[in-house]
C-alpha positions as a Python dict, from the first residue, in 0.01 Angstrom:
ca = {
    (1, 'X'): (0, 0, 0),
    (2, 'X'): (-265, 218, 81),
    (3, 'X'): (-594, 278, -189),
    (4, 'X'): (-883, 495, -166),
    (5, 'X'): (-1232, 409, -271),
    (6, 'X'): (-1464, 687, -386),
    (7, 'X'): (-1839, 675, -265),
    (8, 'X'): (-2109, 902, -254),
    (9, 'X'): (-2295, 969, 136),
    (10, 'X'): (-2660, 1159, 137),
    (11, 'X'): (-2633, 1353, 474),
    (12, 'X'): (-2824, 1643, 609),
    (13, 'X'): (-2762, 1983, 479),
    (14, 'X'): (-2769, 2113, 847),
    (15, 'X'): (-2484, 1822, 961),
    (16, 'X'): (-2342, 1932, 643),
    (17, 'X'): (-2241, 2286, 671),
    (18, 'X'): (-2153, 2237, 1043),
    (19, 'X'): (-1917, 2017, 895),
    (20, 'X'): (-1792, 2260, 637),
    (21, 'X'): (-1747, 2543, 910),
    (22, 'X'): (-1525, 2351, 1104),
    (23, 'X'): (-1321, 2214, 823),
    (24, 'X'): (-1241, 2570, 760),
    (25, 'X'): (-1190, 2638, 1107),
    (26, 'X'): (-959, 2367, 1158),
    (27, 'X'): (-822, 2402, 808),
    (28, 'X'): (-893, 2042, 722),
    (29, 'X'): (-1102, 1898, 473),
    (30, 'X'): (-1468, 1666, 480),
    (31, 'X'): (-1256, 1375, 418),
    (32, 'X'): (-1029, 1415, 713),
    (33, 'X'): (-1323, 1469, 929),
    (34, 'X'): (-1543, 1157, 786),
    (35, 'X'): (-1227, 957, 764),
    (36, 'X'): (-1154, 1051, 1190),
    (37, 'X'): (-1518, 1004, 1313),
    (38, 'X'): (-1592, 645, 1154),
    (39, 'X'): (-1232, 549, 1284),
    (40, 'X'): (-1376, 653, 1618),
    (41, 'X'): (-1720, 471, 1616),
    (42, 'X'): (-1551, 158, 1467),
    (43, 'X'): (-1288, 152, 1744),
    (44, 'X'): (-1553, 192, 1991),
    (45, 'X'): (-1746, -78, 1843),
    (46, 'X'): (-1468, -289, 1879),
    (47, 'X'): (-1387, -282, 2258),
    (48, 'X'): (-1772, -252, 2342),
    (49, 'X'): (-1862, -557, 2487),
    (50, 'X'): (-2209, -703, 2390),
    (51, 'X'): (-2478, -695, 2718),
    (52, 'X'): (-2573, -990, 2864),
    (53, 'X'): (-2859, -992, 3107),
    (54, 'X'): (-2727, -1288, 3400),
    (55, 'X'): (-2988, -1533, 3490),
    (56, 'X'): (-3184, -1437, 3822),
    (57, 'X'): (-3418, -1703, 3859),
    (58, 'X'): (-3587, -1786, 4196),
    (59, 'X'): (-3751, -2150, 4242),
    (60, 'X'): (-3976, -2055, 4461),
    (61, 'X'): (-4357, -2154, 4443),
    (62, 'X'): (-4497, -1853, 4255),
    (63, 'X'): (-4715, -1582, 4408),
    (64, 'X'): (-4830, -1672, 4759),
    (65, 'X'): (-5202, -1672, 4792),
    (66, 'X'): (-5236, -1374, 4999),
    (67, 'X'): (-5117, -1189, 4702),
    (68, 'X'): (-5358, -1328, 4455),
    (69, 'X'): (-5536, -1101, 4298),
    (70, 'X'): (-5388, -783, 4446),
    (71, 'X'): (-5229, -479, 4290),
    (72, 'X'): (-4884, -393, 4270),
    (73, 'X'): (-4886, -173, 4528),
    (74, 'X'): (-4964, -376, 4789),
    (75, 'X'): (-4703, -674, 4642),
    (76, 'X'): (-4416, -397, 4674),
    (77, 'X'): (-4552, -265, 5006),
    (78, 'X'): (-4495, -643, 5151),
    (79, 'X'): (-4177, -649, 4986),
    (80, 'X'): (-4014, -380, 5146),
    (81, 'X'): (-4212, -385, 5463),
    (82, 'X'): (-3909, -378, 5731),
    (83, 'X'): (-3642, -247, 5503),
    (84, 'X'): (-3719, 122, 5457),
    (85, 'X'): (-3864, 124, 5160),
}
């Protein structure tokens, strides 16, 4: 058995009556159109899968003293000294 429930959104007039002018262009109605897009975002939702940043830690020995105190710059220059970059 199907049932509808009856709310009330607050929306933009401008998102609003570029809804209404493709309702009539379509010959559908707000419903159809509400009813379609949060089918799509909650479908999406479903199969998006939730980020998860992998661990990248290095046990090194922290900054090397030659480094101490020095700006970025010359960190990344050492860095990529011999690879191109």
């Amino acid at each position: 058995m199907v049932s509808h429930m009856k709310t009330t959104i607050n929306i933009s007039d401008a998102l609003f009556e570029e809804a209404k002018e493709l309702t009539k262009k379509e010959k559908s109605t707000l419903r159809a159109l509400i009813e379609e897009g949060l089918h799509r975002v909650l479908s999406e939702r479903k199969i998006r899968k939730k980020f998860v940043l992998r661990k990248s830690c290095f046990h090194g020995q922290g900054l090397q003293s030659e480094f101490e105190g020095e700006d970025w710059q010359k960190i990344r220059s050492a860095a990529y000294e011999g690879h191109g970059g």
